[in-house]
N, C-alpha and C positions, 0 to 999 in steps of 0.2 A: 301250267296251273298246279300242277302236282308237286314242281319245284316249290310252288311260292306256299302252298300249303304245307310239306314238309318244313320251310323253315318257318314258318309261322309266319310269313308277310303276305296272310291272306286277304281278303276284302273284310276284312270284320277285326273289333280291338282298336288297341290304341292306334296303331300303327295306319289302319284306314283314316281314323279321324283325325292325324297328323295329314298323311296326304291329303286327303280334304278341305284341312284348312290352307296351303298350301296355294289350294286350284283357288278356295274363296279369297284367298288376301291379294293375289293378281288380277281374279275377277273383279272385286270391289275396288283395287286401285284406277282400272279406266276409267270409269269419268271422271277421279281427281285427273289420271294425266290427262285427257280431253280439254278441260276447265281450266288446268294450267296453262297449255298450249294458249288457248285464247285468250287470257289474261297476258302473258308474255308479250304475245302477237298486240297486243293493242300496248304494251307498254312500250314495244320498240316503235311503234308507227308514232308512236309522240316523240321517242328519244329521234327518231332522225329528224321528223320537225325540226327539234330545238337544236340538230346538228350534229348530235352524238357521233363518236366515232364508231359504230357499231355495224354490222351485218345485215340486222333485224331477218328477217323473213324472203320467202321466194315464195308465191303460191304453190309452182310446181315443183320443186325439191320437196315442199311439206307433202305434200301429195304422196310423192314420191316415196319419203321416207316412211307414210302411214303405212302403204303398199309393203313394205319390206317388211315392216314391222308383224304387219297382218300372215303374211307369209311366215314368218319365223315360227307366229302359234301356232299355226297350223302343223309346219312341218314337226315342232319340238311337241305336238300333241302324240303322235307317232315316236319319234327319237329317244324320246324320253323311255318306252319301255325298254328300247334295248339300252339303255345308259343303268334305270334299275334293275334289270337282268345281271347288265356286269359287275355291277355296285354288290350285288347280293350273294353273287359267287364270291367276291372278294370278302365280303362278310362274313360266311360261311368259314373261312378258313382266316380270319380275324387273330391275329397276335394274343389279343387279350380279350380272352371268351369268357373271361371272368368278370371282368367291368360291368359295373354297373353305370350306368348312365342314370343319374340325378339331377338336381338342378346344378352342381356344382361343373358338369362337362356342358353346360353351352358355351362360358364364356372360350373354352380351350375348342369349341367345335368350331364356334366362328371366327377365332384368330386361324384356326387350320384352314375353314373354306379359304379366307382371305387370302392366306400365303400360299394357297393351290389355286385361285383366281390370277394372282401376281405373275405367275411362272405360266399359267397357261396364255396367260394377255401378251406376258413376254416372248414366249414361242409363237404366237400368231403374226408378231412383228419379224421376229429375226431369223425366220424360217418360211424359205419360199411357198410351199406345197400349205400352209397353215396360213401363210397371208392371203394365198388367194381364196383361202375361205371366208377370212376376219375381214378383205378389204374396203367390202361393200358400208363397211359404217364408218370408215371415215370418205367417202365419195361425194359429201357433200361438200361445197364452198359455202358454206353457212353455219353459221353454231348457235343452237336453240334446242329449246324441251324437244321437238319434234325431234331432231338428229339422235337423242338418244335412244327411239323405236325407229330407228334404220338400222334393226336388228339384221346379221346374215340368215344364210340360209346355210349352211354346210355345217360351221362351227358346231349343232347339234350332235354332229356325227365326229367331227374332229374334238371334241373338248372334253365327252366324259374321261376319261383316261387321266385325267389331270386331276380329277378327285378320287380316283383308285386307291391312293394312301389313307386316304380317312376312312372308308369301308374298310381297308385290311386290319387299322387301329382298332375297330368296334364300333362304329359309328355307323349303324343302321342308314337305307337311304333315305329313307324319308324326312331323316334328318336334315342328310346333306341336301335333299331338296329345299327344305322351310331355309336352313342358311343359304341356300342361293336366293332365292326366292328374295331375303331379308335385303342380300347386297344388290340385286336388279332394282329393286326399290329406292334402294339409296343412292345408284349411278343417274338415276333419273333426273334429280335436284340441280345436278354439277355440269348439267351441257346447258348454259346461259352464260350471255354476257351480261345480264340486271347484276349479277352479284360481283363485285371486286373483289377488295380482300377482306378477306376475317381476322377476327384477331391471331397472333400470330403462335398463341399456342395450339388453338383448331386449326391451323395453317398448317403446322409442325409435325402434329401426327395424322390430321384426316386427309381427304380426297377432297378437294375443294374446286369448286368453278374454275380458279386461277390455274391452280395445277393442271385440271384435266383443257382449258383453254391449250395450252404448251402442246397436249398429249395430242391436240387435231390438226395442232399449227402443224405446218409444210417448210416452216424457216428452217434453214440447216440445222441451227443448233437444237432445234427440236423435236428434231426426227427421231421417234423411238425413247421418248423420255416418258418418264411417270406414265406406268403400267399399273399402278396400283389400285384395288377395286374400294376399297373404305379405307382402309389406311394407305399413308402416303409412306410412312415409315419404312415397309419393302424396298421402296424405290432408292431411298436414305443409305438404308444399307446395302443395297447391290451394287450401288451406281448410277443407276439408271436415272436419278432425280435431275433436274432442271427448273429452276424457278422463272416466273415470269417477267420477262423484262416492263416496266413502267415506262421506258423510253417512247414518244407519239413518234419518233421516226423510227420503230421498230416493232411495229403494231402485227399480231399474230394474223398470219396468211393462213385459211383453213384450207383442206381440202388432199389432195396426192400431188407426187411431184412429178408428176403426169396429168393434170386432171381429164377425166371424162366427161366430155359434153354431149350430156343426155339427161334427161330426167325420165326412160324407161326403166321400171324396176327389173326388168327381165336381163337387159343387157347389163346395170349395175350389179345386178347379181353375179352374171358368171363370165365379166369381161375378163379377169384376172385368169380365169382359166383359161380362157381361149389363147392371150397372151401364153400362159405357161404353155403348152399344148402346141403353139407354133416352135416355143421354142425348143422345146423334145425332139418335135420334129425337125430340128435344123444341128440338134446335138450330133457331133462329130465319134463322138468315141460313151461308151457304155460310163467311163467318169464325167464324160461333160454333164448327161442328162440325170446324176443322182446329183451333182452339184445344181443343175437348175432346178433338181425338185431340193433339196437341201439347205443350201447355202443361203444368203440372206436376199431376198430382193434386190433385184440390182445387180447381181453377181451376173459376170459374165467371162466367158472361155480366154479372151485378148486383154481383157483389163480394159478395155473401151467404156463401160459405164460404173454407173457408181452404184455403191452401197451406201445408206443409210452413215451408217460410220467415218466411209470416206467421206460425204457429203460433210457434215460434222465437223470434221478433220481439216478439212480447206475451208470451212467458217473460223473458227477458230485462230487458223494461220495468217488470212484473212485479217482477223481481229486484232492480231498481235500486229503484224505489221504497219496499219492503222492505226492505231497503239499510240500521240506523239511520246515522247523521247521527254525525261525530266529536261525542261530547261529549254523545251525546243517550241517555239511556236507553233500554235493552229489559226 
């Protein structure tokens, strides 16, 4: 308290009434997401009717994913102080103590949340020890509003760090709070198969249905593609982008390339650990086990299983080969 009082991010001022609005714009967004859910839910109960190729619903995955979701607030009610604790020492010692912050730094605050979204979503994929925190929200085999609050449970703990750079810039947290806050909101919209494609300039630079479809599929080529939290743009220029095939004999497979069959939120929680955690314990030498905690999912000491990449890499070879030949019959 005497920290938050010295720098002035006491309970009073502007600064409270930012975090406050924060808590209310989450608060007030459940029963839109509630009301969405069940609109969704009855629009796919008629799309399978009429035959759709679609997923629609699982009663207990939804279940499921409410459960996880529930858990996330709860634990990130907690997490979050020690995230603006770190936030506020990085503050404290800010680049540019001069800055004023106007209305002219939100747009440069939320292209920053964003590219610190992108990199930490990236690292939860291509880093063992940070997967098995982020795994639990792609664990379903369904893609719906609900999937998007199969929030984890760890990431609270693993992800401030990733906005450390915008507190050290001058960017207060209660900032970088209201812009996460802003992009949770908007990742909401984008786990549904109702929407196709957009026009192709919203297509170009946002986060769309289509894109984030690719980001749950389990098909090889789509493993660890489009990370991107509101813009797609990140993904464009990292590499990491992959568009969605419109092929019906290449329809997106949700889910891991393992799935777990359960719809306990307790074991979707922390099965990836248990996994890592056996495999420590079977680590041979003091480099196998930072590699199991390090290295990409999938890595392993003999070269026996795959990586994301590898996986990727024999689609691809795959593809080519299947490929016919100018001139050549199919």
């Amino acid at each position: 308290m005497a920290l938050a009082a010295a720098s002035g991010f006491g309970p009073t001022g502007a600064r409270a009434k930012l975090r406050s609005r924060v808590s209310n714009l989450l608060l007030y967004a459940i029963p839109g997401f509630l009301l969405s859910l069940w609109l969704e839910r009855l629009w796919a109960f008629r799309a399978l009717r009429a035959g759709a190729a679609i997923k629609g619903y699982e009663t207990r995955d939804t279940l499921a994913s409410l459960a996880l979701g529930v858990g996330n607030v709860l634990i990130s009610a907690f997490s979050t102080l020690g995230a603006v604790a770190l936030w506020q020492l990085a503050f404290q010692h800010r680049l540019f103590s001069a800055l004023r912050l106007g209305a002219w730094s939100w747009p440069i605050l939320l292209l920053g949340e964003d590219l610190s979204y992108y990199w930490f979503h990236r690292a939860h994929h291509e880093i063992r020890l940070f997967w098995a925190a982020h795994v639990n929200h792609h664990s379903s085999q369904y893609f719906n509003l609900s999937t998007a609050l199969r929030q984890p449970w760890f990431t609270p703990f693993t992800g401030p760090v990733f906005w450390l750079p915008l507190a050290l810039l001058g960017f207060p947290p209660e900032r970088i709070l209201f812009a996460q806050a802003l992009s949770l909101l908007y990742q909401f919209w984008i786990h549904t198969e109702a929407v196709r494609r957009l026009p192709w300039p919203f297509e170009w630079l946002f986060n769309t249905p289509s894109h984030h479809r690719v980001h749950h599929g389990k098909n090889a080529r789509y493993l660890d593609r489009n990370h991107g939290g509101v813009l797609i743009v990140w993904d464009r220029l990292f590499g990491s982008f992959e568009t969605e095939t419109e092929a019906e004999s290449e329809p997106v497979h949700y889910g891991l390339t393992h799935d777990i069959e359960t719809f306990n939120p307790l074991r979707i929680a922390v099965h990836e650990w248990q996994a890592l955690g056996r495999d420590l314990s079977r680590a041979r030498s003091f480099r196998d086990a930072i590699s199991y905690l390090f290295a990409a999912p999938g890595w392993g000491p003999d070269g026996s299983s795959q990586t994301a990449k590898d996986l990727r890499r024999a689609a691809s070879v795959a593809d080519v080969a299947n490929t016919p030949r100018r001139g050549e019959k199919t």
